[in-house]
N, C-alpha and C positions, 0 to 999 in steps of 0.2 A: 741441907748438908753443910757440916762446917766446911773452911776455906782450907785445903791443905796449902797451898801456896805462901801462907801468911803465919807467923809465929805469936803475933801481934793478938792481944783482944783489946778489941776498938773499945772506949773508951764510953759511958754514957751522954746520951747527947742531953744538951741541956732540957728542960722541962717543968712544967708549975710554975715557981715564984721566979725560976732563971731566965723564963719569957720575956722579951720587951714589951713596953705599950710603942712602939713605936724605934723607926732606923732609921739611916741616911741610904742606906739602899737596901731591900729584898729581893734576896735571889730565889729563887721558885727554881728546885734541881739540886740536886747533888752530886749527880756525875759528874765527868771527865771537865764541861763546858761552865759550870756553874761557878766547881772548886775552882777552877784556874781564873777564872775572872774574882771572885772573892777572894783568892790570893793577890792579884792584882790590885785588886783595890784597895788592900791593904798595905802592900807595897809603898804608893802613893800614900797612903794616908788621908783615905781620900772620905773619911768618917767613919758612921758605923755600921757594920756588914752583918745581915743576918742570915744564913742561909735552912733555907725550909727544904727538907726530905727525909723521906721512912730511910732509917739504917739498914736495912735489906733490901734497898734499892730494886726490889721486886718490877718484874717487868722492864728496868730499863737496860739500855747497851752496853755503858760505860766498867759495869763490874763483869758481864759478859764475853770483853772484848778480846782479841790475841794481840790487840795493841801494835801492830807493827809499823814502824816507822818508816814505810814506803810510800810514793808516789809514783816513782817507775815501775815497780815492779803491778801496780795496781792499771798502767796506762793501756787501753782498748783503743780500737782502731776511731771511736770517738772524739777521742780524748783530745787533739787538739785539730780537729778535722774544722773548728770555727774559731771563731775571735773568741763568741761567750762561753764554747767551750773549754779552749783556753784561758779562758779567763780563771773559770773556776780548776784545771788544775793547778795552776800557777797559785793558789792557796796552800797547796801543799807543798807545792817545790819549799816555797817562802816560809812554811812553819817547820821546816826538816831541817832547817837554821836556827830556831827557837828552843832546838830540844837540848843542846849539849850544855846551856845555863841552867834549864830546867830541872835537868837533872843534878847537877853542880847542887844548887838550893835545894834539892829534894831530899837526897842520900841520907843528909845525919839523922832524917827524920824515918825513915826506911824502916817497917814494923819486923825485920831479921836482919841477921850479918850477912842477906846477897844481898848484888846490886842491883839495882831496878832496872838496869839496860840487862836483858836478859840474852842477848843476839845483836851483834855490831854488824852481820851480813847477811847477805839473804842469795838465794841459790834459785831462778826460775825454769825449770823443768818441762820439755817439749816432749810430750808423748802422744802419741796417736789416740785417744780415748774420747775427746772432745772434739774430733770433727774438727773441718775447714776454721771452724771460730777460733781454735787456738792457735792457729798458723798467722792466721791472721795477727790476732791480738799480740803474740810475739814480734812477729816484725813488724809491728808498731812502738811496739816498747825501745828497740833496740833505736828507729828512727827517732825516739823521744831523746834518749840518752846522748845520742850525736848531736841531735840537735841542741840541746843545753849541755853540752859536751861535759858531760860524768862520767864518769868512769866505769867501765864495765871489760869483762875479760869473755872470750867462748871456751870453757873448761870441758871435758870426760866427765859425764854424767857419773860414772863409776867413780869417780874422784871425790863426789860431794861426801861429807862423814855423816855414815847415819842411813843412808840411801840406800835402800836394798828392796827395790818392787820385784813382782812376779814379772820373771821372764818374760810373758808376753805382752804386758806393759810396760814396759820398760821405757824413759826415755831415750829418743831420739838425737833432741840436742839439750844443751842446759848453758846458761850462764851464769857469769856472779856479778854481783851488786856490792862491791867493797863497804859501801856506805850506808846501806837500807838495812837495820837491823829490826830488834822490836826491846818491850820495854814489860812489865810485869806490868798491867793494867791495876788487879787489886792491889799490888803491894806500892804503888804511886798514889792508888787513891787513898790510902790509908796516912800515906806522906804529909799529903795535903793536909788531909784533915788532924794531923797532930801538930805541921807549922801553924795551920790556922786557928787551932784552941791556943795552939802560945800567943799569937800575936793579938786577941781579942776578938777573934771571930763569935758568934753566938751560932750553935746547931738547934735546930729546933728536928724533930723525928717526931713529926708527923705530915700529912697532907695539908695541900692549899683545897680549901670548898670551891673555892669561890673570890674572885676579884672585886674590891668595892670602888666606887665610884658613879661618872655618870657620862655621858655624852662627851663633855671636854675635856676631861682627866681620869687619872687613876689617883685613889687616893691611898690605899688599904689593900691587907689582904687579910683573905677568913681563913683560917684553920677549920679541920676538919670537927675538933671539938666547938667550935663557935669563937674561940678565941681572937682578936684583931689585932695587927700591928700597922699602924700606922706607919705610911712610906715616904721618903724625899722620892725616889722611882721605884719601880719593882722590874724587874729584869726577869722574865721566863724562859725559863734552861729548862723546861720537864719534858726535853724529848717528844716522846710520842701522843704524851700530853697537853703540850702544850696550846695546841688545835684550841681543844674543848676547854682549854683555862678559859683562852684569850676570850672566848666566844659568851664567856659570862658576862662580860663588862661590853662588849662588841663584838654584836654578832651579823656581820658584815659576809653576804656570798662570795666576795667577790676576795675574801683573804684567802690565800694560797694554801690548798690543803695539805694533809699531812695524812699519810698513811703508815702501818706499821708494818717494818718489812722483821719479821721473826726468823731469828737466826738463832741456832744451835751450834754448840761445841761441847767435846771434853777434854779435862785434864786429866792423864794417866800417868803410871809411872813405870816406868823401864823393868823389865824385869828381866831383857837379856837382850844381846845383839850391841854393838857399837851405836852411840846416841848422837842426836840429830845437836851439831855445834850451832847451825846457823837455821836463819830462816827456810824452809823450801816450800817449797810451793809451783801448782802452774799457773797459765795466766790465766784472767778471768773468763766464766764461760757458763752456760747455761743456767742464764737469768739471774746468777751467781756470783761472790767472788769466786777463786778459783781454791781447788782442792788444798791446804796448809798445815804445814804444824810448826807451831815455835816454841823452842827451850822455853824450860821455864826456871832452871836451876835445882837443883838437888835429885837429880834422877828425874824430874818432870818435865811433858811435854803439851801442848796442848794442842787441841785438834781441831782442825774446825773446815767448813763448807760451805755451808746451808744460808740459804736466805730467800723466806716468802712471803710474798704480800698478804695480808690478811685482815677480816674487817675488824672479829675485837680482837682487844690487845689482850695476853696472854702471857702468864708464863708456865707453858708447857708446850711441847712440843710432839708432834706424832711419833709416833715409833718406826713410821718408813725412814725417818730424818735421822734417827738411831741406826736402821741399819745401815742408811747409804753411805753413813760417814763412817762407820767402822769397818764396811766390808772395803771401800772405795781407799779410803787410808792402807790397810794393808794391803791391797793388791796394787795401788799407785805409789807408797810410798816407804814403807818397810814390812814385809812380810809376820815377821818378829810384833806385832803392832798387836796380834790375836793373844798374846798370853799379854800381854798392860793388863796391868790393875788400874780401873775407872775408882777416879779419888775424887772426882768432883764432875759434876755435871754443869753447864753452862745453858743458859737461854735467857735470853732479850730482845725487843725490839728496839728496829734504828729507825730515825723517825726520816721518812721518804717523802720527799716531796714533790706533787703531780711533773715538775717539767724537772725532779732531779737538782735544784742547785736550793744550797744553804738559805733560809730567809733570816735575816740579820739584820737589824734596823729600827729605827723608831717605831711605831702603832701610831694611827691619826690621833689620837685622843694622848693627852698629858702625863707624862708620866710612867708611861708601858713601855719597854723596850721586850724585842724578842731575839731569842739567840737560840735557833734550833733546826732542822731540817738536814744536818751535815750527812743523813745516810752513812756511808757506811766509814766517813773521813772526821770523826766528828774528835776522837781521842788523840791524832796525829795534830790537827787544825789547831787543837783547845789553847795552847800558848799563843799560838799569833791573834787567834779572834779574841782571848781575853785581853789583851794589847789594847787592839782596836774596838772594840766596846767601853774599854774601861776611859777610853780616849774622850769618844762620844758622848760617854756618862758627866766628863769635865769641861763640857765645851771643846775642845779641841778637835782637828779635823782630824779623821777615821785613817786607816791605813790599807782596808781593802776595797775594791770597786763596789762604787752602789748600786750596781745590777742585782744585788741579793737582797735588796729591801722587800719586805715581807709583803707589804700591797699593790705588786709588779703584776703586771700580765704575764702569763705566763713564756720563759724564755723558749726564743726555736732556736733549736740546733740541726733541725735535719728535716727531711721532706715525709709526706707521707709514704712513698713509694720508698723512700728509703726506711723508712720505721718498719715496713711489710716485709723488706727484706732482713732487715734485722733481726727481728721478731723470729722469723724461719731458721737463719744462723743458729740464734741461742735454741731454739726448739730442737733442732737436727743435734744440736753439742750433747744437750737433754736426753737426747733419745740414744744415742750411742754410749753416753758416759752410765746410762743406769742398765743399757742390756736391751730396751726394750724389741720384743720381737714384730715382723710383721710377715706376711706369706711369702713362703721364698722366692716368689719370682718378683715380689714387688722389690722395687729399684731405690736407690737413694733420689732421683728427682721425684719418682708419686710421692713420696714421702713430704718431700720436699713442699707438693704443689699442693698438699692435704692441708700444711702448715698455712700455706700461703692464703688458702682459700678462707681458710677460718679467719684470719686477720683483717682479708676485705669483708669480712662480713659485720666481724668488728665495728670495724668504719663504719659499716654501711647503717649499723645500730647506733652508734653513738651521733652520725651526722656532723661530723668536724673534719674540720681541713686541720686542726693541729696535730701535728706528727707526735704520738708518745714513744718515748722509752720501750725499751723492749718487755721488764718487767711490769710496766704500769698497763701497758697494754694486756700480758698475759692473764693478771688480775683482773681486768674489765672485762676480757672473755671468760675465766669462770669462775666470776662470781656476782650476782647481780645488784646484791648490796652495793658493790663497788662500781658496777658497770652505770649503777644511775647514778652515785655520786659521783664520776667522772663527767657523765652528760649534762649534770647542771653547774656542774663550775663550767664546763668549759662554753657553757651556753651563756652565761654569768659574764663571762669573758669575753666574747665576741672571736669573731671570724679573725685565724691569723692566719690564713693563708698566703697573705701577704707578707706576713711577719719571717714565714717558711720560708720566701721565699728569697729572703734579704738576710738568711740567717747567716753569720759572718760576717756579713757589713754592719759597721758603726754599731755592733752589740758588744755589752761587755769591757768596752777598754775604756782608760782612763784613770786618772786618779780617785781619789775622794770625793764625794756629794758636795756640793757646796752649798747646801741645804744647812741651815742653821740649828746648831746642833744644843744639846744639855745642856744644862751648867749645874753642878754639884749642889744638892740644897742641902743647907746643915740641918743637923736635928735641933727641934725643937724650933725653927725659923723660918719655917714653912712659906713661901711667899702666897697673900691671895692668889684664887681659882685664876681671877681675871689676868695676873701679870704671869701666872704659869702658863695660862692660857697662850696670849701672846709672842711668850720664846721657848715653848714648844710643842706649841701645834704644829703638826702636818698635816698639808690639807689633805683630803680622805680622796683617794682616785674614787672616779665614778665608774659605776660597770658598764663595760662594752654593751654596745647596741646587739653586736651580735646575729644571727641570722635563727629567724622562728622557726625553723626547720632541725634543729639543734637537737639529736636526743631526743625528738619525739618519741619514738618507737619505745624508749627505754622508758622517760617518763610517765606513759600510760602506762606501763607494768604494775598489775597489781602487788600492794605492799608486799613487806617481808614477813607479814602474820599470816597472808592468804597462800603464801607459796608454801608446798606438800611435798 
């Protein structure tokens, strides 16, 4: 389906005889994290940039997104509950700074006469629907806000423009966010790509096969038709892809995996009622971001909720994901929501990473850089991490912490016991926010202790002391594809129970790696393997010893062909 959002037809991407044999850098991606660092790069001047991706960005997040330009409004009782969990919000405080340039440069390039910032505020809405999780998550947010003292007001939910739930959902309380707006996702990404055909960017619109090389470097990459360009580096941005790129040239257990978390939205158009000025939305909740819609200009709105783990990457989405967010939109957020006209349908995967934090960083071998795992932060983040990559890429030192280097063990931020309990929070948010029934007399603690029960069981299948996420968890429970690749990374990995146990101390903080970093190779002057080798190699962490007890139970499971 065309883009109604967009006035613009994107232009053809280069192809045939307009291929290089050869760049000064390959970017593998085209979303949000690819373009902004290939802007970058050429900013600097920093050679020649080619970037590889299908024009229908099929399956990925970035043309998917509702873009919104928050950090607060997105902050969980998580969120800075450690150092390295802080550490990784403090990426978005930091890139919600980057965007009013961004945009500045963007605008002339704008594929219609609206503006790309599409909502300068956002509106967070407390209504009784998600259970204790939303209580919580809220007065974490507001403690986020004081604490880096921003600005926030507590307003009359009746006050938001646009806000008209069913009477028995109604919020409770609401606040506003003067500062956290959102931004048109397609009509930015279109921005890009028309500054960057001016400045000499190359598009190539197809797929990467395949990574060429060897043990100590990257050299190449293949096209899907066989074609090769030859690389100074190649930098992989393909999101949910990126996994099974990297795995061509280096296929190493112990790199941090990546899972696809599939998310769905729509864009509709107004067809009566007072329309939504600002962002609204609640907080996050049931293994979810939280229920949203943001303006999108010209009578349009976009809607979104949905986020689940899943083994292959897809782009389609069930039809319970259709209902839940259209019945859930109108009864949480304007009634008027049942007569929209659906003008565009939305679905993508955000590439998820087992412990949750962005891998961003060199590859042991020469040559490889990776920029990708940002879940569900990756289109807000994309100015500051193409900053700091394109940093890296010229020798100079990085500007975010190097806790997000892609061959980390995985980070702890929380206990097991408290992962169990988490896991129940978001499950309980789940189960009231969709209706589900249970016998009348059962209680919200059986409820509760049913959740709970499956979780240690979880554990008790997978054999690890590492605490997961509440999502990653809820994946490993049903689904076994995933429950066994969770039990041999983290078997891969070794025992962090210790890790768990010191999570918040000495994780996470700090400046820059002081790991020796790129230096810009020109085209055409390729330095021998041996002196790339040299200045930069990383050397390759070794996998944890780990405890032989790990996932047994899962790993005897017969394959995915014998299961009926």
């Amino acid at each position: 389906m065309s883009d109604p959002t967009s006035k613009f037809t994107e232009p053809e991407f280069a192809a045939g005889a307009a291929r290089p044999a050869d760049a000064d850098v390959v970017i593998v991606g085209n979303g949000a994290l690819g373009l902004f660092l290939a802007d970058e790069l050429l900013e600097r001047q920093a050679g020649s940039v080619v970037v590889v991706g299908p024009s229908h960005r099929d399956t990925g997040a970035s043309h998917a997104a509702g873009a919104m330009l928050g950090c607060f409004g997105e902050t969980t009782a998580e969120s800075l509950r450690t150092e390295a969990a802080r550490t990784r919000f403090e990426l978005g405080v930091t890139a919600h700074d980057k965007w009013p340039e961004a945009l500045r440069r963007l605008q002339e390039f704008a594929p219609s006469n609206r503006p790309l910032q599409t909502a300068t505020e956002s509106h967070i809405i407390l209504n009784s629907i998600g259970a204790e999780l939303d209580n919580v998550n809220f007065a974490a947010m507001i403690d986020a806000l004081d604490q880096y003292e921003k600005p926030w007001t507590e307003i009359d939910p009746n006050d938001i423009p646009g806000y008209r739930p069913r009477t028995e959902q109604r919020a409770l309380r609401a606040i506003h966010l003067p500062t956290e707006g959102a931004v048109d996702a397609r009509g930015v990404l279109a921005a890009l790509e028309r500054r960057l055909r001016q400045r000499g960017a190359i598009f190539i619109d197809q797929t990467v096969r395949k990574l060429i090389g060897s043990d100590e470097e990257v050299t190449a990459v293949e096209l899907d038709d066989g074609h090769r360009i030859e690389a100074g580096n190649v930098v992989v941005a393909a999101g949910v892809h990126s996994e099974s790129l990297v795995r061509t040239v280096l296929d190493v257990p112990e790199l941090m995996p990546i899972f696809p978390g599939l998310g769905f939205a729509m864009i509709a158009r107004r067809t009566e009622g007072e329309p939504f000025t600002s962002v609204v939305r609640t907080p996050n909740r049931g293994f979810a971001c939280g229920l949203h819609v943001v303006p999108q200009g010209d009578g349009l709105e976009y809607y979104g909720a949905t986020n689940r783990l899943v083994h292959t990457i897809s782009s389609v989405t069930w039809m319970a994901d259709v209902r839940f967010l259209a019945q859930y939109s109108m009864h949480q957020l304007d009634e008027a929501v049942a007569t929209h006209e659906v003008v565009n349908w939305c679905s993508g995967n955000r590439p998820v990473t087992l412990d949750g934090f962005p891998t961003i960083g060199w590859m042991p071998v020469s040559g490889l850089y990776l920029m990708t795992g940002t879940y569900r932060d990756g289109f807000h983040c994309a100015p500051l991490l193409a900053e700091h990559v394109a940093n890296e890429l010229q020798g100079k030192s990085g500007i975010i912490d190097p806790i997000f280097q892609p061959m980390r063990k995985p980070v702890a931020t929380r206990t097991v016991e408290g992962s169990i309990d988490e896991y129940v929070e978001h499950s309980l948010a789940a189960w009231f926010e969709t209706g589900a029934q249970a016998a009348p007399q059962m209680t919200t603690s059986q409820i509760a202790d049913y959740y709970r029960t499956m979780a240690v069981r979880i554990y008790e299948q997978l054999g690890t002391d590492y605490a997961l996420g509440p999502d990653i968890l809820l994946y490993a429970q049903g689904n076994l594809h995933g429950a066994r690749r969770v039990a041999r990374y983290l078997r891969t990995a070794g025992s962090a129970g210790e890790a768990a146990r010191r999570a918040g101390v000495g994780t996470g903080a700090g400046g820059s790696s002081s790991h020796d970093r790129h230096s810009t190779v020109s085209r055409g002057q390729r330095p021998p393997a041996r002196a790339r080798s040299a200045r930069h190699h990383r050397p390759r962490t070794p996998p944890g010893r780990g405890s032989p007890a790990v996932g047994h139970d899962l790993l005897d499971l017969p394959g995915p062909d014998a299961v009926h």
